[in-house]
C-alpha positions as CSV (number, residue, x, y, z in Angstrom):
1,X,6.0,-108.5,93.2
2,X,4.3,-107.4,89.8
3,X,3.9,-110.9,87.1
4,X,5.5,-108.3,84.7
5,X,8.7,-108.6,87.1
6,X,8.1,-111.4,88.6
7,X,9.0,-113.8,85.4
8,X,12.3,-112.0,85.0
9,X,13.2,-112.2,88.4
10,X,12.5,-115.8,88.9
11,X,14.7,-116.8,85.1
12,X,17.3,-114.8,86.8
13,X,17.3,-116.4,90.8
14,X,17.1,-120.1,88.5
15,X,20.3,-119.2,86.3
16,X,21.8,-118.0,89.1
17,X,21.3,-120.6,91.1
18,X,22.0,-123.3,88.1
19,X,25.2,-121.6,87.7
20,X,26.5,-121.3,91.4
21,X,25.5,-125.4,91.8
22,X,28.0,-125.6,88.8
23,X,30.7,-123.4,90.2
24,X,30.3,-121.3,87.1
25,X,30.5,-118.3,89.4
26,X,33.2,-116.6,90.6
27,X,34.0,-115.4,94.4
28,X,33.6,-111.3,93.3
29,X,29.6,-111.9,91.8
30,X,28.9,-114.1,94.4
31,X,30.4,-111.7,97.5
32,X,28.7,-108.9,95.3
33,X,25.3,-110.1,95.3
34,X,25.6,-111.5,98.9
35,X,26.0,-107.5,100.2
36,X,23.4,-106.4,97.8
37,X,21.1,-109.2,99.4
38,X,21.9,-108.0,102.7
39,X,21.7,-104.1,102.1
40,X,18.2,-104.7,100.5
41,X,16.9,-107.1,103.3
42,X,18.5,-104.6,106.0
43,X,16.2,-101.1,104.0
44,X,13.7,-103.6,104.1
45,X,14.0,-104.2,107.8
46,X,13.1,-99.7,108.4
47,X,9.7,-99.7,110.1
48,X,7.9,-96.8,111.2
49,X,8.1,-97.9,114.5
50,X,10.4,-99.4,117.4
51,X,7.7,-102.5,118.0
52,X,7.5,-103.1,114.3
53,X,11.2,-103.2,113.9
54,X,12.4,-105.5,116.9
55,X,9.3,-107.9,115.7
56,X,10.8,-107.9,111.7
57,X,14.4,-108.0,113.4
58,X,13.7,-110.8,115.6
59,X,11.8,-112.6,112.5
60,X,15.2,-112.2,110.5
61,X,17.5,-113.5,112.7
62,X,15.0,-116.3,113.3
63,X,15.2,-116.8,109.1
64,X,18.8,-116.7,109.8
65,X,19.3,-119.2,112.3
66,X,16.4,-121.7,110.3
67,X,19.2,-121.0,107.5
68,X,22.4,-122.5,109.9
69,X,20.0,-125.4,111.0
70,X,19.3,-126.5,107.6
71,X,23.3,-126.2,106.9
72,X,24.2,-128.1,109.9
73,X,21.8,-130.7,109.5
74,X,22.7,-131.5,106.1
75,X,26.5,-131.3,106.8
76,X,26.0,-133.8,109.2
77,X,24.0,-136.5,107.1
78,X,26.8,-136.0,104.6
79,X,29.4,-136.5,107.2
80,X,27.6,-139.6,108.9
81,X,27.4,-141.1,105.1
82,X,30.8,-141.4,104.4
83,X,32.5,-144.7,104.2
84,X,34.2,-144.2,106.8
85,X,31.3,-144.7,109.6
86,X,29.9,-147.7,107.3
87,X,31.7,-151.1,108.4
Protein backbone atom coordinates (compact mmCIF):
# COMPACT_ATOMS: atom_id res chain seq x y z
CA UNK A 1 0.00 0.00 0.00
CA UNK A 2 1.26 3.64 -0.80
CA UNK A 3 2.91 5.48 2.89
CA UNK A 4 0.52 8.26 1.70
CA UNK A 5 -2.38 5.71 2.46
CA UNK A 6 -0.89 3.61 4.42
CA UNK A 7 -0.81 6.04 7.76
CA UNK A 8 -4.49 6.70 7.30
CA UNK A 9 -5.38 3.24 6.98
CA UNK A 10 -3.52 1.95 9.85
CA UNK A 11 -5.08 5.24 12.40
CA UNK A 12 -8.29 3.91 11.09
CA UNK A 13 -7.77 -0.32 11.61
CA UNK A 14 -6.26 0.98 15.38
CA UNK A 15 -9.53 3.13 16.22
CA UNK A 16 -11.43 0.58 15.00
CA UNK A 17 -10.05 -1.90 16.64
CA UNK A 18 -9.72 0.30 20.12
CA UNK A 19 -13.36 0.87 19.75
CA UNK A 20 -14.71 -2.73 18.97
CA UNK A 21 -12.39 -4.01 22.29
CA UNK A 22 -14.59 -1.33 24.03
CA UNK A 23 -17.90 -2.39 22.67
CA UNK A 24 -18.22 1.18 21.40
CA UNK A 25 -19.48 -0.39 18.14
CA UNK A 26 -22.63 -1.33 17.24
CA UNK A 27 -23.83 -4.75 15.46
CA UNK A 28 -24.94 -2.68 11.87
CA UNK A 29 -20.88 -1.14 11.48
CA UNK A 30 -19.48 -4.06 12.60
CA UNK A 31 -21.83 -6.68 10.17
CA UNK A 32 -21.20 -3.70 7.59
CA UNK A 33 -17.60 -3.75 7.48
CA UNK A 34 -17.46 -7.56 7.98
CA UNK A 35 -19.26 -7.95 4.16
CA UNK A 36 -17.10 -5.22 2.84
CA UNK A 37 -14.01 -7.21 4.24
CA UNK A 38 -15.18 -10.20 2.62
CA UNK A 39 -16.38 -8.71 -0.90
CA UNK A 40 -12.82 -7.03 -1.08
CA UNK A 41 -10.89 -10.27 -0.08
CA UNK A 42 -13.26 -12.36 -2.50
CA UNK A 43 -12.28 -9.51 -5.90
CA UNK A 44 -9.08 -9.93 -4.58
CA UNK A 45 -9.21 -13.68 -4.83
CA UNK A 46 -9.97 -13.23 -9.30
CA UNK A 47 -6.85 -14.61 -10.93
CA UNK A 48 -6.14 -14.81 -14.44
CA UNK A 49 -6.04 -18.28 -14.16
CA UNK A 50 -7.66 -21.62 -12.71
CA UNK A 51 -4.13 -22.80 -11.02
CA UNK A 52 -3.69 -19.28 -9.61
CA UNK A 53 -7.04 -19.20 -8.14
CA UNK A 54 -7.43 -22.71 -6.42
CA UNK A 55 -3.71 -21.89 -5.00
CA UNK A 56 -4.97 -18.16 -3.48
CA UNK A 57 -8.44 -20.04 -2.60
CA UNK A 58 -6.79 -22.78 -0.84
CA UNK A 59 -4.34 -20.11 0.96
CA UNK A 60 -7.68 -18.28 2.19
CA UNK A 61 -9.36 -20.94 3.61
CA UNK A 62 -6.00 -21.99 5.20
CA UNK A 63 -6.03 -18.05 6.73
CA UNK A 64 -9.43 -18.95 7.72
CA UNK A 65 -9.09 -21.95 9.58
CA UNK A 66 -5.47 -20.44 11.29
CA UNK A 67 -8.29 -17.76 12.34
CA UNK A 68 -10.79 -20.67 14.12
CA UNK A 69 -7.54 -22.24 15.72
CA UNK A 70 -6.39 -19.17 17.32
CA UNK A 71 -10.24 -18.66 18.57
CA UNK A 72 -10.53 -22.10 19.85
CA UNK A 73 -7.35 -22.13 21.52
CA UNK A 74 -7.88 -19.11 23.32
CA UNK A 75 -11.51 -20.05 24.28
CA UNK A 76 -10.25 -22.92 25.80
CA UNK A 77 -7.40 -21.35 28.15
CA UNK A 78 -10.06 -18.99 29.24
CA UNK A 79 -12.40 -21.80 29.93
CA UNK A 80 -9.71 -24.08 31.72
CA UNK A 81 -8.89 -20.71 33.87
CA UNK A 82 -11.95 -20.37 35.51
CA UNK A 83 -12.43 -21.11 39.19
CA UNK A 84 -14.25 -23.59 38.68
CA UNK A 85 -11.39 -26.20 37.44
CA UNK A 86 -8.98 -24.60 40.22
CA UNK A 87 -9.50 -26.63 43.62
Amino acid sequence: MDALVQVPYDATVRLMVSSLERNLLPDAVIRRLTRLLLSSRLRSGYKPSSDLQLSDLLHFAHSVLLVVVVVLAVAIEMWLSCDVWQH
